[in-house]
C-alpha positions in Angstrom: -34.5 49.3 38.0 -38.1 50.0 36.4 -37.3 48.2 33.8 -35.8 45.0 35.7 -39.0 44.6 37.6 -40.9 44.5 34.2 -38.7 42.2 32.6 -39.0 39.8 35.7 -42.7 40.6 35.5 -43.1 39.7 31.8 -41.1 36.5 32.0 -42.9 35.2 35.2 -46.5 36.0 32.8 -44.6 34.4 30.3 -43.4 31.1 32.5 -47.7 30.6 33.5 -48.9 30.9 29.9 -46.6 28.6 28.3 -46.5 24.9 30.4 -43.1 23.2 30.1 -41.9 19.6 29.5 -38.4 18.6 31.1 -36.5 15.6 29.8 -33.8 13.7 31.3 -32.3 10.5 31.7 -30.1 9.0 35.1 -28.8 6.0 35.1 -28.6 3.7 37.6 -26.6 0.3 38.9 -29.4 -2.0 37.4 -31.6 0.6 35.5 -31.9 3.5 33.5 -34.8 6.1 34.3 -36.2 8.2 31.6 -38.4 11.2 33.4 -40.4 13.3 31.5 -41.4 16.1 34.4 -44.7 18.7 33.6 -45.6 21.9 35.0 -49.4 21.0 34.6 -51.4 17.2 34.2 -50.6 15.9 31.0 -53.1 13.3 29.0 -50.5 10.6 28.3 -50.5 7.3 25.8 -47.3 4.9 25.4 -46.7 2.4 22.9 -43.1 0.5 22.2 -41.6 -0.7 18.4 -38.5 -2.1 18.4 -36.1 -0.3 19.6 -38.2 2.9 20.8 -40.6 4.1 22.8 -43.2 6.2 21.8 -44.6 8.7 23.9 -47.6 10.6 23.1 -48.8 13.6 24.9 -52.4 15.3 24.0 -51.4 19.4 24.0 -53.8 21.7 22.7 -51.8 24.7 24.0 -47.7 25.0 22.9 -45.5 23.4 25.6 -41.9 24.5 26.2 -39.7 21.6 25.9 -36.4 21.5 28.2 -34.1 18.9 27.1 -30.5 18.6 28.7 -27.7 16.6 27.6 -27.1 12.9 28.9 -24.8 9.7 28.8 -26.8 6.6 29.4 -25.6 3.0 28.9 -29.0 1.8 28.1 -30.6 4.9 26.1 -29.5 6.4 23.3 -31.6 9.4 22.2 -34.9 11.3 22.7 -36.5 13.5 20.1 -39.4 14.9 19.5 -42.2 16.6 17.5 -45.2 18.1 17.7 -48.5 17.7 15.7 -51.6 19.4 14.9 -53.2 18.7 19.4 -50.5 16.6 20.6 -46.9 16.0 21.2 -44.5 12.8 20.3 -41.5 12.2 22.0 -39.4 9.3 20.6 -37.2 7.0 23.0 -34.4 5.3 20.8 -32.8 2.1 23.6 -28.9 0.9 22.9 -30.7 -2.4 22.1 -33.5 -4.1 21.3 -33.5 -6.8 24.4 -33.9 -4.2 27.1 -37.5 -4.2 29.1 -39.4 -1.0 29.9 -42.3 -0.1 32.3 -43.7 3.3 32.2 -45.6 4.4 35.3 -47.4 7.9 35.8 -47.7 10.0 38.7 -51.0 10.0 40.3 -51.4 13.8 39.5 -50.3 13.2 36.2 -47.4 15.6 35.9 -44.8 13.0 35.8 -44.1 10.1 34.0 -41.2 7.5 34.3 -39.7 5.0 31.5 -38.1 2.3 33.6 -35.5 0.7 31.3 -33.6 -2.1 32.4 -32.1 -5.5 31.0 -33.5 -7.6 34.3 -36.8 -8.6 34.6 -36.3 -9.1 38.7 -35.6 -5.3 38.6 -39.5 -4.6 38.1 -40.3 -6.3 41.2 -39.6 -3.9 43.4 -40.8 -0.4 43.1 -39.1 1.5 44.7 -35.6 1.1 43.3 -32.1 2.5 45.4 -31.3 5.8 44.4 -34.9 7.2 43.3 -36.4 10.1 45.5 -39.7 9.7 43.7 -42.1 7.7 46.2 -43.2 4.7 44.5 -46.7 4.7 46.1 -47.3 8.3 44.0 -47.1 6.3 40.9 -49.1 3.8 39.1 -47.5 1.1 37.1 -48.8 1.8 33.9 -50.2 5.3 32.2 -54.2 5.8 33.2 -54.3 6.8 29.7 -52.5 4.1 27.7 -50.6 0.9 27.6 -47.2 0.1 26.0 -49.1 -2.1 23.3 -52.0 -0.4 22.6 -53.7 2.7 21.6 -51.8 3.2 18.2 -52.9 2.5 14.6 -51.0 1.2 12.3 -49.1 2.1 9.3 -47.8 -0.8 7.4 -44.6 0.1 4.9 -43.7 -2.3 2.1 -40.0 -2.7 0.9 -40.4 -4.1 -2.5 -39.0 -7.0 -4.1 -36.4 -9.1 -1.6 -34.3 -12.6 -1.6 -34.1 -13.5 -4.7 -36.9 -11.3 -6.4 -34.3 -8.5 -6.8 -36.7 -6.1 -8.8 -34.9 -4.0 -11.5 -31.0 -3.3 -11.4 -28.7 -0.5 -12.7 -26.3 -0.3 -14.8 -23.8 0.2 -12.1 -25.3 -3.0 -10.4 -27.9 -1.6 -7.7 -30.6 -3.6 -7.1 -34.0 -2.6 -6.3 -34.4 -4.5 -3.6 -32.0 -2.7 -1.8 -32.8 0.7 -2.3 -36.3 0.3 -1.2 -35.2 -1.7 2.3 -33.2 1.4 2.6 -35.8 4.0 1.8 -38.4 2.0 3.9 -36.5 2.1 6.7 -36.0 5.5 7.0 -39.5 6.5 6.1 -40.3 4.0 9.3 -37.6 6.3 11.4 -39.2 9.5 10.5 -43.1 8.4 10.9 -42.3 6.9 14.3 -40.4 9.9 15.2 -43.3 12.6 14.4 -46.3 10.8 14.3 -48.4 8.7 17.3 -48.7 5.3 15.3 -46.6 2.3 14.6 -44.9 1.3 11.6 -44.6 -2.4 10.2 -42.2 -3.5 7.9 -43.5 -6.2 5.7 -39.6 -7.0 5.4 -36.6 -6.3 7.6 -34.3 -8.2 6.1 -32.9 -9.1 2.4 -35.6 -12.1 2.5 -38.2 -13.0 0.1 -42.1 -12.4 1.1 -44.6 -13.0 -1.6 -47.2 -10.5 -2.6 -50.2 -12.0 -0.9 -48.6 -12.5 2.4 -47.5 -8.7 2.3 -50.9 -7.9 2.4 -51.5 -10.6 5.0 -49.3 -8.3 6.9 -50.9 -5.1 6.7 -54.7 -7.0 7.0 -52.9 -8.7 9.9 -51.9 -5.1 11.8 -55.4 -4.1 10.8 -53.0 -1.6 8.8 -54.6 2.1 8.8 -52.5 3.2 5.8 -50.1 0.6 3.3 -47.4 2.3 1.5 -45.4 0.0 -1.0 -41.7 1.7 -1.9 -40.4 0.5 -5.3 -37.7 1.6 -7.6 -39.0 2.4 -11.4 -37.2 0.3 -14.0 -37.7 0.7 -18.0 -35.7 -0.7 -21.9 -35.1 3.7 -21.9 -32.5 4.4 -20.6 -33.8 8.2 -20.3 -36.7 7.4 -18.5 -36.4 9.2 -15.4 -38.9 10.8 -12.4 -41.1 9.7 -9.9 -45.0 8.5 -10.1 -47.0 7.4 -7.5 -50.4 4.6 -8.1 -53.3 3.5 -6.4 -55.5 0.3 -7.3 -57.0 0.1 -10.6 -58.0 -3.0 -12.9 -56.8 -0.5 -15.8 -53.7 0.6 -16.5 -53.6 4.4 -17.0 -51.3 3.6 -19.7 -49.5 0.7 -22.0 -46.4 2.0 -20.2 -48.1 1.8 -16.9 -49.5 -1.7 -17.8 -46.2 -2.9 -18.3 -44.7 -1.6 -15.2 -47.7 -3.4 -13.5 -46.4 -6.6 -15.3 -43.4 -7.1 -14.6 -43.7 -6.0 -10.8 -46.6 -8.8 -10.1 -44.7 -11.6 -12.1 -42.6 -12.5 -9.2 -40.7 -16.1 -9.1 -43.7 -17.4 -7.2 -47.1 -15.8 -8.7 -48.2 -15.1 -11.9 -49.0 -11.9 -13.2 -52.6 -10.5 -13.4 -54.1 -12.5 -16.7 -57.8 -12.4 -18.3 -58.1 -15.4 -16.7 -58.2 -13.9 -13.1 -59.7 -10.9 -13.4 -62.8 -12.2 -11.9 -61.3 -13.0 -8.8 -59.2 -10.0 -8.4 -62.7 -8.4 -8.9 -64.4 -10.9 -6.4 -61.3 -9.4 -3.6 -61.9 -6.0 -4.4 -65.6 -6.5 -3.7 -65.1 -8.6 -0.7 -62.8 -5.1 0.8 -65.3 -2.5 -0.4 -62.2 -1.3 -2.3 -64.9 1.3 -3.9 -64.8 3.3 -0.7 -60.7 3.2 -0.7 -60.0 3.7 -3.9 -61.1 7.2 -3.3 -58.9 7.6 -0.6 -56.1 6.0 -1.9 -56.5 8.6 -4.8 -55.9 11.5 -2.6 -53.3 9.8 -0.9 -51.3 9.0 -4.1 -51.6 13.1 -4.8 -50.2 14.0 -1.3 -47.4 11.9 -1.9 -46.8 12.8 -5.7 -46.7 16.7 -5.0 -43.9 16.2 -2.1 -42.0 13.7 -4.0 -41.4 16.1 -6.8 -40.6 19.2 -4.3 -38.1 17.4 -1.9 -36.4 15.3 -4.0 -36.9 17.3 -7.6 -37.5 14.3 -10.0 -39.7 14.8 -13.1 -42.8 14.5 -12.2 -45.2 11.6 -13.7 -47.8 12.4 -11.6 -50.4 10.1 -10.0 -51.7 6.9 -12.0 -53.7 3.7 -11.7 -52.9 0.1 -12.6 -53.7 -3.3 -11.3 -50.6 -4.0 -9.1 -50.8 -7.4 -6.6 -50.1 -6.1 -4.1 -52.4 -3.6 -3.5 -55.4 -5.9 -4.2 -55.9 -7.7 -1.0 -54.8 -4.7 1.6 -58.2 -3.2 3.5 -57.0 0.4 3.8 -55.8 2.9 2.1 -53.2 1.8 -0.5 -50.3 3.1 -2.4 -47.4 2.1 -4.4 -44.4 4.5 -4.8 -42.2 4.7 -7.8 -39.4 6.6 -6.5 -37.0 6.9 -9.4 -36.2 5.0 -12.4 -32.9 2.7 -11.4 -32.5 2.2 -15.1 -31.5 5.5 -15.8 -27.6 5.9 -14.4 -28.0 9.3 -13.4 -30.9 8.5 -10.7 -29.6 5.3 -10.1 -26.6 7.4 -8.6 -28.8 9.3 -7.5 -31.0 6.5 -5.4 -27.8 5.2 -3.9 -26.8 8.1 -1.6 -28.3 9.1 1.9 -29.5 12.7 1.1 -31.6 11.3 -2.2 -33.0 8.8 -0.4 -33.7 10.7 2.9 -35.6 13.6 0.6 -37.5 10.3 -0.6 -38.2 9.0 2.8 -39.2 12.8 4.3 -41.5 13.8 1.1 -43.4 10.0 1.3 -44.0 11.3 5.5 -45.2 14.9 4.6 -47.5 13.6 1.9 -49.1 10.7 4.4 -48.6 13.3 7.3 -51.4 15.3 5.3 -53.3 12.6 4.1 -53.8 11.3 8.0 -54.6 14.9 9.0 -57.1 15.6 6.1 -58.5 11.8 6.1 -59.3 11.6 10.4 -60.5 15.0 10.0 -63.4 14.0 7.4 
């Protein structure tokens, strides 16, 4: 009996310490209702991409999270993750041409993710069904709106349309692979981390160097992240390498590479000719001040590429690649494998390889962002 009482004891001490988070979904006849219920005021930013909805919550203390199962006709999944002070919770809708209105409650223990497919359902706000009191809730979260709030992280598929990049010997083209890779590097960031990821491409379509980093300057990009697959005359050349901006190749083999990835069907490669302007761009950016950071972001990447996905590893270099030249942020380009050599071209084609890929490119930025906001 004693030791009931302390048990009951000990778990109700245990219940104040730790605040919960309980998720569920309910759907209704013209709406589906996403609650996310707190045992104390939470400090609460939103922001949509695509398909999801992001949902940040500021935690310096560990919450318990209570997620039960649930069928929903207009939501598909929620995960989450937690970072260094805050939480992410990632809303994944059936489809992309649903609405959503988050509200909070005015104590801020609540919030709701009204998802519907009708725009007249928002009208009314207190919808059939509901036993939350629509005049305890604000239409939007004090703390954040669904389209701002978030930096953003800009991810850049290489090659595309007809600028196929390299190709196997068993046919795979790089333009493919990296589509692939990008997007589920973009699945994972947006899953663990509160910013938003831009694709410079979506789609098998060509984009030309400078307007990729039109892109990224365009979403005032925090971090740019190029994904390429490595392509060489040896056959044996195999492993990862990972470069940031430099008018110098590290190497004659590195120069190369640079070559043939900025002679595209619709620029020309980096000549004597132009090396005053590319000069003129970096000064315009204060690329002195990035390359520094783009340095340590290349060897965050590099050391988790060659842990997660155990290619050989070339280690971090500099050459003067396009399409980092114009990008006002922190800059990268990713070599993931060489597609030239059959046994990672195999290798690049299946899920696991690629998902080690995506994940190791995440932990490496993951650290960067932590080590580079902390500064």
């Amino acid at each position: 009996m004693i030791f009931l009482v302390l048990t009951v004891i000990q778990g109700l001490l245990l219940s104040q310490e730790s605040p919960s988070i309980q998720l569920s979904v309910r759907d209704y006849s013209d709406y589906s209702r996403v609650f996310l219920e707190s045992s104390k005021p939470l400090s609460i930013s939103t922001e949509r991409s695509g398909l999801y909805i992001l949902v940040r919550v500021r935690a310096g203390d560990p919450f318990q999270i209570n997620k039960g199962d649930f069928q929903s006709s207009r939501v598909d999944s929620i995960e989450w993750g937690r970072g260094s002070d805050y939480y992410i919770f990632t809303i994944k809708m059936a489809h992309k041409d649903l609405l959503c209105r988050p509200s909070i409650s005015r104590d801020s223990s609540t919030v709701l993710i009204d998802i519907t497919s009708s725009p007249e359902t928002f009208k009314e706000d207190n919808h059939n069904g509901s036993h939350y009191d629509a005049n305890s809730f604000s239409k939007e979260p004090a703390n954040g709106s669904m389209q701002e709030g978030l930096k953003t992280i800009v991810i850049d598929p290489g090659h595309g349309g007809l600028e196929t990049g390299a190709e196997g010997r068993y046919g795979t083209k790089e333009k493919t692979i990296t589509l692939e890779i990008a997007l589920k590097l973009k699945a994972i960031i947006e899953r663990n981390l509160p910013y938003r990821v831009q694709l410079t491409r979506e789609e098998d379509v060509d984009v030309s160097l400078e307007k990729r980093a039109a892109i990224a300057n365009n979403y005032k990009a925090f971090v740019f992240i190029s994904i390429h697959a490595n392509g060489s005359y040896r056959k044996t050349a195999q492993g990862s390498e990972t470069f940031f901006l430099s008018l110098n190749a590290t190497d004659e083999e590195t120069r190369r590479l640079a070559y043939m990835e900025n002679n595209s069907t619709d620029l020309e490669s980096i000549q004597s000719d132009n090396v005053d302007d590319i000069k003129l761009i970096l000064w315009d950016m204060a690329q002195s001040s990035y390359i520094r950071q783009s340095s340590r972001l290349a060897e965050k990447i590099q050391t988790k590429l060659n842990t997660l996905s155990g290619t050989l590893n070339r280690g971090v270099k500099q050459a003067p690649f396009k399409v980092l030249t114009g990008v006002a942020c922190p800059a990268v380009l990713v070599e993931t494998a060489f597609i030239s050599n059959p046994r990672e071209e195999k290798n690049l084609i299946t899920d696991e390889f690629q998902n080690s890929i995506a994940q190791a490119v995440y932990l490496g930025l993951a650290e960067f962002l932590d080590e580079y906001i902390n500064q």
